[in-house]
C-alpha positions as CSV (number, residue, x, y, z in Angstrom):
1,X,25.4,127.3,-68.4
2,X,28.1,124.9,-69.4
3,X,31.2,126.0,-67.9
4,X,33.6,122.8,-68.3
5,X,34.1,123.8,-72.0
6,X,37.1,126.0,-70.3
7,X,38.7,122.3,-70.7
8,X,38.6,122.0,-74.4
9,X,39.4,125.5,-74.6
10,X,41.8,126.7,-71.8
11,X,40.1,129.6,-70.9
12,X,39.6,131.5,-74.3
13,X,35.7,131.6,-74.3
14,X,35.1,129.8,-77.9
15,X,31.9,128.1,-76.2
16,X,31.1,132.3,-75.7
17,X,29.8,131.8,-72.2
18,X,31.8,132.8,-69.1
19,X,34.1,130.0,-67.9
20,X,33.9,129.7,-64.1
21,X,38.0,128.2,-64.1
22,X,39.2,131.4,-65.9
23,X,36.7,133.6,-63.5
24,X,38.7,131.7,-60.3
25,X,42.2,131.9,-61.6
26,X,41.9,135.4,-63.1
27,X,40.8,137.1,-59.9
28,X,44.0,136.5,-58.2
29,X,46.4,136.4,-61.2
30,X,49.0,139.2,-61.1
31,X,49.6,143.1,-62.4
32,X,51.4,143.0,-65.4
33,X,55.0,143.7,-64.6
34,X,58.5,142.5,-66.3
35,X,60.3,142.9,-62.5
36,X,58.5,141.5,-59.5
37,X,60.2,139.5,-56.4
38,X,58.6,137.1,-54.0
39,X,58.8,133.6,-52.3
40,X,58.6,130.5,-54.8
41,X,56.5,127.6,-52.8
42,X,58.9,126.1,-54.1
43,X,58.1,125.4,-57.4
44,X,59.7,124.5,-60.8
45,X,57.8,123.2,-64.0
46,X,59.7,120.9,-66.7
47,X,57.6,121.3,-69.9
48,X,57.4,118.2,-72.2
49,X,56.1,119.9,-75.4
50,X,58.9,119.6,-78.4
51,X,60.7,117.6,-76.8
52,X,64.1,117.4,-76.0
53,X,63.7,121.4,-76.5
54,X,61.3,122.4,-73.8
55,X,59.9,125.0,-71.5
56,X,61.5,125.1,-68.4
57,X,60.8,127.7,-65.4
58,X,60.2,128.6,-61.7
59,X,57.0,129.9,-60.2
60,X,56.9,132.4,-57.7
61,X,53.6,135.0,-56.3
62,X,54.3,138.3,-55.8
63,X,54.2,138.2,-52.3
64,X,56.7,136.9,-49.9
65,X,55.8,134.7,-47.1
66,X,54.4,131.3,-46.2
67,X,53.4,130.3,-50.0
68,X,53.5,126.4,-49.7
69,X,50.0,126.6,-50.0
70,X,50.1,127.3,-53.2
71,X,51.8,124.4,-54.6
72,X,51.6,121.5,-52.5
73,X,48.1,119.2,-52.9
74,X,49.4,117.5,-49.3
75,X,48.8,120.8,-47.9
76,X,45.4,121.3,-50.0
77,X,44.2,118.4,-49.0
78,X,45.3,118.3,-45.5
79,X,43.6,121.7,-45.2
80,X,40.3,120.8,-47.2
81,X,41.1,123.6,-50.0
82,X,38.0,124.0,-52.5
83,X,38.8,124.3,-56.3
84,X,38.1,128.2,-55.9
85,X,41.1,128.1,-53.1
86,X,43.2,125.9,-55.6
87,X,42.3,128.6,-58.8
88,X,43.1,131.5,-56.8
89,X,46.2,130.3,-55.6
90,X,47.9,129.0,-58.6
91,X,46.0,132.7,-60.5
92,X,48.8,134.1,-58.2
93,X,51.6,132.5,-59.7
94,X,54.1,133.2,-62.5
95,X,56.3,131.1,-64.8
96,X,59.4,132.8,-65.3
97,X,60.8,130.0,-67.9
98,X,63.1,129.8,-70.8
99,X,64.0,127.6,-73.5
100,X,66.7,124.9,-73.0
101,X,67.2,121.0,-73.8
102,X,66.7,118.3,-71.4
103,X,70.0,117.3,-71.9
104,X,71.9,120.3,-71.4
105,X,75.2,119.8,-69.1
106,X,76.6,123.2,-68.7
107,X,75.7,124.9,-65.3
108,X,73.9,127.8,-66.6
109,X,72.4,130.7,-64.3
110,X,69.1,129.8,-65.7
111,X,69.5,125.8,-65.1
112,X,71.2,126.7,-61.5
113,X,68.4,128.1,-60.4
114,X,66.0,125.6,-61.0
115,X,68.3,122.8,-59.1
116,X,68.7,125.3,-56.1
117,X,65.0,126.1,-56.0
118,X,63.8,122.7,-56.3
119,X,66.6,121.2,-53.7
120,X,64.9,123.7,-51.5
121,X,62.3,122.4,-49.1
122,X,60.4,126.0,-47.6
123,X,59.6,128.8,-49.6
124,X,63.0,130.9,-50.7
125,X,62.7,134.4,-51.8
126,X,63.7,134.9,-55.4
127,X,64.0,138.3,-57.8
128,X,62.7,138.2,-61.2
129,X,63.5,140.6,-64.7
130,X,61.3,139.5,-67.3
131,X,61.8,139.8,-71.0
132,X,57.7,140.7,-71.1
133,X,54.9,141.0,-69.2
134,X,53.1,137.3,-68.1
135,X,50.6,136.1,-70.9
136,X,47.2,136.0,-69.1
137,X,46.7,132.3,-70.0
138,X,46.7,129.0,-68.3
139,X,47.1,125.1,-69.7
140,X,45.6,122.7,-68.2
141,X,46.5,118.5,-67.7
142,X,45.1,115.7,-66.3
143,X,48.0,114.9,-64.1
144,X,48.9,118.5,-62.8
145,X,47.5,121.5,-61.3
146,X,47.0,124.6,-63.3
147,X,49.9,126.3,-65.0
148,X,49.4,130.1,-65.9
149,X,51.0,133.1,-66.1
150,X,54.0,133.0,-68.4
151,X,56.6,135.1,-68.9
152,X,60.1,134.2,-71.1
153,X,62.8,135.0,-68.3
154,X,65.3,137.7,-68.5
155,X,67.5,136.8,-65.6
156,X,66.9,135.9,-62.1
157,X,68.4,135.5,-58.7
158,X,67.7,133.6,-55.4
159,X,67.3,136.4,-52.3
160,X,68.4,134.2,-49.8
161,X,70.2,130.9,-48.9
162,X,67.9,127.6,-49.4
163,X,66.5,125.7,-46.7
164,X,66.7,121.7,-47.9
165,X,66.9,118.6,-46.3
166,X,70.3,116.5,-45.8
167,X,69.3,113.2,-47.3
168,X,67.7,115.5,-50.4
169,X,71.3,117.6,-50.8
170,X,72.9,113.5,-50.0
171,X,71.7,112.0,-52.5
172,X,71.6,115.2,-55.5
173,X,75.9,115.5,-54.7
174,X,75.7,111.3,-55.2
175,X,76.6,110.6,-58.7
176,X,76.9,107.3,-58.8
177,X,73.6,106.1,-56.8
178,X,70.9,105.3,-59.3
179,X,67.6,107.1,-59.6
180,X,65.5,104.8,-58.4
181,X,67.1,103.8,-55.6
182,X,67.6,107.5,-54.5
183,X,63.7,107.9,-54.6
184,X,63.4,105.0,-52.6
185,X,65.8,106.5,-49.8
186,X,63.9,109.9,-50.2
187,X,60.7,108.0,-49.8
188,X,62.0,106.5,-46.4
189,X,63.5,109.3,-45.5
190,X,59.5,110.5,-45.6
191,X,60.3,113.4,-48.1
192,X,56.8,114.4,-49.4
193,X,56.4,112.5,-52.5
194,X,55.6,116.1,-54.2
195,X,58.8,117.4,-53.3
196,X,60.4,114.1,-54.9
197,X,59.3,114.6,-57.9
198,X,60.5,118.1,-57.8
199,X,64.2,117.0,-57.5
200,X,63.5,114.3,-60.0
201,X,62.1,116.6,-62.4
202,X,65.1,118.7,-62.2
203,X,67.7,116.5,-62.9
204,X,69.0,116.2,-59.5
205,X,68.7,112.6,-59.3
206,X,70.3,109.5,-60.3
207,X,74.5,108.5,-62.1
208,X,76.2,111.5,-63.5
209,X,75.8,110.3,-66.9
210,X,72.2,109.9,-67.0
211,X,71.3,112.5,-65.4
212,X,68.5,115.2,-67.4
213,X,65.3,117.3,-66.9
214,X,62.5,115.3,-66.2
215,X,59.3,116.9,-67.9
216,X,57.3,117.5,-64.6
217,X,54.1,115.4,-65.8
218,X,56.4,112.2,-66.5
219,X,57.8,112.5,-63.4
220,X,54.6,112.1,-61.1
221,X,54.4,109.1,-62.7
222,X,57.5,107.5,-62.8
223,X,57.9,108.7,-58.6
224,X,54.6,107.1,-57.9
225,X,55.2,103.8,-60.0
226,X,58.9,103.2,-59.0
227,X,57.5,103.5,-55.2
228,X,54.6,101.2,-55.4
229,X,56.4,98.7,-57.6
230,X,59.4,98.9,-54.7
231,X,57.0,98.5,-51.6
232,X,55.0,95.8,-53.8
233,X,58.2,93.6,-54.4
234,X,57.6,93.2,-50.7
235,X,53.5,93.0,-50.3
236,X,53.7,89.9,-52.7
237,X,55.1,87.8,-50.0
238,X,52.6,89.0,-47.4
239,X,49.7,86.9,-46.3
240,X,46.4,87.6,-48.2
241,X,43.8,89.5,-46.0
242,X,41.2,87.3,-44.2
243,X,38.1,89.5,-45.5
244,X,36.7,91.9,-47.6
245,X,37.1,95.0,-47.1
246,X,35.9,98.4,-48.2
247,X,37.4,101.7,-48.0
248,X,35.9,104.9,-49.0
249,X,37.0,108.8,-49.3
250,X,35.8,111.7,-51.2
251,X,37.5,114.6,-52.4
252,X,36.8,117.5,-54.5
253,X,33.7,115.8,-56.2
254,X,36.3,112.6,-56.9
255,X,34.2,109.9,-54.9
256,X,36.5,106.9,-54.4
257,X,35.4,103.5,-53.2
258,X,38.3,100.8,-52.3
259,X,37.1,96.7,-52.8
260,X,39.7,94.4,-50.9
261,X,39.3,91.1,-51.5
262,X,41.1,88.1,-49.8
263,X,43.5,86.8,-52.6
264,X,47.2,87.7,-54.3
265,X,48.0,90.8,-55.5
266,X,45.9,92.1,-57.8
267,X,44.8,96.0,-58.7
268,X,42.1,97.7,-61.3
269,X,41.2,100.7,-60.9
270,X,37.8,102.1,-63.1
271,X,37.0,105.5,-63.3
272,X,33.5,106.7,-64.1
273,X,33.8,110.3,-66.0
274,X,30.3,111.5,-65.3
275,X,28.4,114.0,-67.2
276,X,29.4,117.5,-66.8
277,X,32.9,116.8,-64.7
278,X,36.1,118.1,-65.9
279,X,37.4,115.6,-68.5
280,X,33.8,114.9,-70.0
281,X,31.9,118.1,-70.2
282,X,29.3,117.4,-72.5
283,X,29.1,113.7,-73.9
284,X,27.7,110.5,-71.8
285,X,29.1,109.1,-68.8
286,X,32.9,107.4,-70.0
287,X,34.6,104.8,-68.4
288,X,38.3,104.2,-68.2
289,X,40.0,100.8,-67.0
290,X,43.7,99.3,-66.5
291,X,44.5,96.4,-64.5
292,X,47.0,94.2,-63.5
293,X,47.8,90.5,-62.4
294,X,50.4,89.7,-59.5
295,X,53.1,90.2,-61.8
296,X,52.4,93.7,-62.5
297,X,52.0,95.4,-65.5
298,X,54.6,96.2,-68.0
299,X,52.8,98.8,-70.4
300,X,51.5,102.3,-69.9
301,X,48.1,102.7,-68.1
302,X,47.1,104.4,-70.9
303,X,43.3,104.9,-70.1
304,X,43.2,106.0,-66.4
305,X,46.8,107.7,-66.5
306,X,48.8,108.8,-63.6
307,X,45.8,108.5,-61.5
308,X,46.0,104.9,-61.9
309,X,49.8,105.0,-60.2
310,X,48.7,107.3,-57.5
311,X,45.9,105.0,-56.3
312,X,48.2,102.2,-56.2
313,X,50.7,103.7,-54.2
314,X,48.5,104.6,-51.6
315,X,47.3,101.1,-51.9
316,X,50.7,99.2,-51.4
317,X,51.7,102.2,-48.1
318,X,48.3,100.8,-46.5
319,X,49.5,96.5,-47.1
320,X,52.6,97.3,-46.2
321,X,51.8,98.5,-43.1
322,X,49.4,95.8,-42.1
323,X,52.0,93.1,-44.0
324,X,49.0,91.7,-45.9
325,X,48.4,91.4,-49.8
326,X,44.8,91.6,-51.9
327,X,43.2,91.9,-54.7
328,X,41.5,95.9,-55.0
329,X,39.5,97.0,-56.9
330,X,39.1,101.1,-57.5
331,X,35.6,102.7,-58.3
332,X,36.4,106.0,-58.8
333,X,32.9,108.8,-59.7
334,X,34.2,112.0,-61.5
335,X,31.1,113.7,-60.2
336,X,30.4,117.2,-62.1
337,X,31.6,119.0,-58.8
338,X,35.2,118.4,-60.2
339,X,35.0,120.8,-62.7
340,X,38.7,121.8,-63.1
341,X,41.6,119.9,-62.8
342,X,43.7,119.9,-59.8
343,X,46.7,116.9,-60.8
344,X,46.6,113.8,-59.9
345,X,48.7,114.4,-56.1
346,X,45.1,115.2,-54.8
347,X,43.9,111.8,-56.1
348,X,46.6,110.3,-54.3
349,X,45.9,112.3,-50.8
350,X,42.2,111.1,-51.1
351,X,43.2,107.5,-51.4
352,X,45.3,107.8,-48.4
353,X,43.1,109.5,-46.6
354,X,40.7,106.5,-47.1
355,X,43.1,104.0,-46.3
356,X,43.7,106.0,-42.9
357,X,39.6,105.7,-42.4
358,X,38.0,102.4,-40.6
359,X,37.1,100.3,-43.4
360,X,33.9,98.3,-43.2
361,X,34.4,94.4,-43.2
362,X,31.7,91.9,-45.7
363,X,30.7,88.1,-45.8
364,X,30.8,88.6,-50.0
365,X,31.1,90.6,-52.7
366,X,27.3,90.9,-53.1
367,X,27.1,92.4,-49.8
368,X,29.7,94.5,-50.3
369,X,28.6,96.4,-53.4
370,X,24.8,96.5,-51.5
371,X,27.0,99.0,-48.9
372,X,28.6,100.5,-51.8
373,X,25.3,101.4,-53.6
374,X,24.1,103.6,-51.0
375,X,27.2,106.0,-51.3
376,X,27.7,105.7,-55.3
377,X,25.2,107.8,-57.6
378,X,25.9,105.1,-60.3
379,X,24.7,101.7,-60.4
380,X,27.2,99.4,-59.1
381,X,26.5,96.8,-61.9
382,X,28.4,99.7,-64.5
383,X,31.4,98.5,-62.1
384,X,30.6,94.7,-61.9
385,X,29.9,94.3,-65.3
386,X,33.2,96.0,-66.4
387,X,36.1,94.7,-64.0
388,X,38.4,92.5,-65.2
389,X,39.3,91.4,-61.5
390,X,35.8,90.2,-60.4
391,X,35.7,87.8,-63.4
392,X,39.0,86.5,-62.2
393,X,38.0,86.2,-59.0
394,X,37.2,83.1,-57.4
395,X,38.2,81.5,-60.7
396,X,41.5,79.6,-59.3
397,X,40.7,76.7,-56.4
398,X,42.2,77.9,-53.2
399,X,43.8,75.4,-50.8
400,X,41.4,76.7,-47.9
401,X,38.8,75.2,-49.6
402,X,40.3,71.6,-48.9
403,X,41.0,72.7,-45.1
């Protein structure tokens, strides 16, 4: 039975088989009601369709309590959720949204209370009126977990005060600070990167002027590249490591393996879509690549996606800890047990998770991938044969080899 077709079809059963991501999300997903109340994670969700004009919303169970664990894929990781944990939990969730343009000034009820909820930090408990009942439907994307459950919104109201943090409520009343160095401060001020992107997303961030509704998928990017780029301004004038090293992690049937070699900054990350995963149901086994030199990268890494920003964040927080640079290389295996998407914030939790694991040390490269083989199910030469950044390396004489 081919269930991944729920992909291409979000959920509405034109391959005529039962889809095993609607079975998950539907077995939690709410009654039918146009007035509910509960505690949002918190959540909000910017929509980027028709843009400027766009979706724009909370999400909220009907249940109040401890609901983080419905939103946050630091928690889901942290706790080792499965993808039936992940479906059932967002199955629980409506979005309550309503029209309005990104560029809307005026402090409307509706536009209120998606800066108080996402300024909020813990779960706040908010009452909903609906205009109609939530839609049975979800829409899927590479970069985000399942959205489902919507609902145009009536009118709404926040049941209690908000619980944020100061440097959050800081830098949101700052009008003149600009964005990016406000996600910076948030960064070191060790806000979880998911809740950044929340308060970017919201339009809570950056000079009066400028300031807008983020759609929420262009915002996971732009929080994870503007913090790697700021941590890598520094990592370029580290030391190179002294060997190569590999790093490994696994994660929801996303198998990751990490190549550092001794030599500047460097990063490629190729992803192997196998057979049967979640973004290649049916056809052969795809591979997506982006790279980039020691100067960076000034386009859109429009093959591998966000993921490609995630990994390298979780790259540059592991060299700027040990104040080294390298060249990496990512091997990432989409393996078939990834059969619905979960965003790309658990693709950046696995790649930390690897860099907090002992990494295993090699005399060359041909060692390395020998190690590598026994944990991939692909042949390492589909990786060799494909990275930019092995051809390059070793190309430029080094001064050690004069010493």
């Amino acid at each position: 039975m081919d269930v991944n077709l729920c992909v291409k079809c979000q959920g509405k059963g034109l391959c005529g088989k039962p889809c095993q991501i609607l079975a998950k999300f539907s077995s939690s997903q709410p009654k039918s009601k146009i007035h509910f109340s509960g505690s949002s994670p918190p959540e909000i969700f910017i929509g980027r369709h028709n843009y400027p004009f766009v979706n724009s919303g909370i999400l909220s169970p009907e249940e109040y309590g401890e609901t983080t664990k419905y939103s946050l894929p630091e928690l889901w990781h942290e706790n080792n959720f499965t993808i039936p944990n992940i479906l059932r939990s967002r199955g629980k969730l409506i979005y309550s949204r309503f029209k309005t343009s990104v560029y809307d000034k005026k402090d409307t009820r509706f536009l209120s209370l998606i800066k108080e909820t996402a300024l909020a930090v813990k779960p706040v408990s908010v009452e909903v009126f609906l205009k109609k009942a939530p839609r049975q439907d979800f829409s899927l994307d590479s970069r985000l977990p399942i959205i489902g459950n919507p609902a145009p919104l009536k009118s709404a109201r926040l049941e209690e005060n908000i619980k944020s943090e100061n440097k959050i409520e800081y830098l949101a009343g700052d009008t003149d600070v600009k964005s990016s160095i406000a996600l910076k401060e948030l960064y070191h001020s060790t806000i979880q990167v998911s809740n950044i992107i929340k308060v970017l997303s919201a339009g809570l961030l950056g000079r009066k002027t400028l300031r807008k509704l983020v759609p929420t998928r262009w915002s996971v990017t732009a929080v994870d590249d503007t913090l790697s780029k700021f941590l890598l301004d520094k990592i370029r004038y580290y030391p190179e490591i002294s060997e190569i090293l590999v790093f490994t992690s696994e994660y929801l049937g996303n198998h990751y393996e990490f190549l550092l070699l001794p030599d500047k900054f460097s990063f490629e990350v190729i992803e192997a879509k196998m057979t049967g995963s979640v973004w290649n149901p049916t056809s052969p086994l795809y591979l997506a690549q982006d790279y980039e030199g020691f100067n960076g990268r000034k386009e859109y890494a429009s093959e591998v996606t966000g993921a490609y920003y995630s990994n390298r964040l979780a790259l540059a927080e592991y060299l700027d800890r040990i104040k080294k640079q390298a060249s990496c290389l990512v091997m990432r295996e989409c393996r078939p047990e990834y059969y619905a998407p979960c965003g790309v914030g658990i693709l950046r939790e696995a790649s930390r998770a690897a860099f907090r694991s002992t990494p295993e040390s090699f005399p060359s490269i041909q060692e390395a991938f020998k190690s590598l083989q026994t944990r991939l199910r692909l042949p390492t030469a589909i990786f060799e044969d494909k990275s930019w950044l092995i051809k390059e390396h070793g190309k430029q004489s080094r001064l050690n080899r004069w010493v």
